[in-house]
C-alpha positions as CSV (number, residue, x, y, z in Angstrom):
1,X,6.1,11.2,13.3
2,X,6.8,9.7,10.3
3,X,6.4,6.6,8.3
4,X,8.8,5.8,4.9
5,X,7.3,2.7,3.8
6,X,9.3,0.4,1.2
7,X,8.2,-0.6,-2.6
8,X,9.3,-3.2,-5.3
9,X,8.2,-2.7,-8.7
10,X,9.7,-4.7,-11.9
11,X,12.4,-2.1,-14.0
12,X,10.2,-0.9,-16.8
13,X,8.5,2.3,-16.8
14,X,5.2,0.6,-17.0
15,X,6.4,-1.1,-13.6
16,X,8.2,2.1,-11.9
17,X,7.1,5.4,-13.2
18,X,3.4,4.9,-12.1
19,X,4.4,3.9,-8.6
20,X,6.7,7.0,-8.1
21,X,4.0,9.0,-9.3
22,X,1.5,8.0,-7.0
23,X,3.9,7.9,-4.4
24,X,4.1,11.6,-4.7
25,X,0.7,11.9,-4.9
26,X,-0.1,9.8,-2.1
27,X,2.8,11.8,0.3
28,X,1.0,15.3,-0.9
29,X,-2.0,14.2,0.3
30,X,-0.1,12.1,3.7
31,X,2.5,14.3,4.3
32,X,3.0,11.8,7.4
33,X,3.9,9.0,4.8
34,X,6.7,8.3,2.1
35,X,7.2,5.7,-0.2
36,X,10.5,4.6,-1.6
37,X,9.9,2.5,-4.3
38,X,13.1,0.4,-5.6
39,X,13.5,-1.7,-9.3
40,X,14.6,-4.8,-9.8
41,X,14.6,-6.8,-13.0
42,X,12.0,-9.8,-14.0
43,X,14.9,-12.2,-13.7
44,X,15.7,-10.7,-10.0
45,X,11.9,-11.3,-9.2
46,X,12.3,-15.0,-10.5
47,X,15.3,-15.4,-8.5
48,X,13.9,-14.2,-5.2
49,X,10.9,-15.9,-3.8
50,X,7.7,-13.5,-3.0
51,X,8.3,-14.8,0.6
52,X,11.7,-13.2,1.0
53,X,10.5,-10.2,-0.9
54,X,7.3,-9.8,1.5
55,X,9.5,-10.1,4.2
56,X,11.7,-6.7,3.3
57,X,9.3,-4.5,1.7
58,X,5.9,-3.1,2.6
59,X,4.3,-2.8,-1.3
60,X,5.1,-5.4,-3.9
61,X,4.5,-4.9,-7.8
62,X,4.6,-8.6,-8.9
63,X,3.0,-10.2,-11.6
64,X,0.2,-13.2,-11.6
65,X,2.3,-16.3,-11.3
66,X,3.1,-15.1,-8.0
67,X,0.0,-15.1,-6.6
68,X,-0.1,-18.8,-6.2
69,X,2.7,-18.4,-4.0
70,X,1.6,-15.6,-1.8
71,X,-2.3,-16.9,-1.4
72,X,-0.9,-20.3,-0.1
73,X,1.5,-18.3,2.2
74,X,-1.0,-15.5,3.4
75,X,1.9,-13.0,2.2
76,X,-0.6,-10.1,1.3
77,X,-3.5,-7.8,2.4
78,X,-5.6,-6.3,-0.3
79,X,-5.7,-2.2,-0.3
């Protein structure tokens, strides 16, 4: 069995290229698990509360101001 688990990252190689990375990494060493990560832009992230985004993906890339938001809201689980 399987399990494809769902990423957000910001659209900057800083943001994306990392995360794909260590998706593959992570998958050679799970074989049992994938990671599709997807890109958005800052202004998407601004647009779209970490709620909603929390709600349709598994791992989030988000920045600091954010964190406010998703503490108050128990949104995350640390790694």
């Amino acid at each position: 069995m399987s399990t494809l688990l769902r990423g957000i990252t910001w659209n900057h190689t800083r943001g994306f290229g990392p995360m794909v990375a260590t998706a593959q990494r992570w998958h050679e060493l799970h074989p049992d698990v994938e990671i599709a990560w997807e890109r958005r832009t800052l202004q998407a992230f601004a647009d779209e509360s970490i709620t909603a985004l929390a709600q349709r993906f598994d791992l989030l890339v988000v920045d600091h101001p954010s964190m406010g938001e998703a503490a108050a809201h128990g949104l995350f689980l640390p790694l």
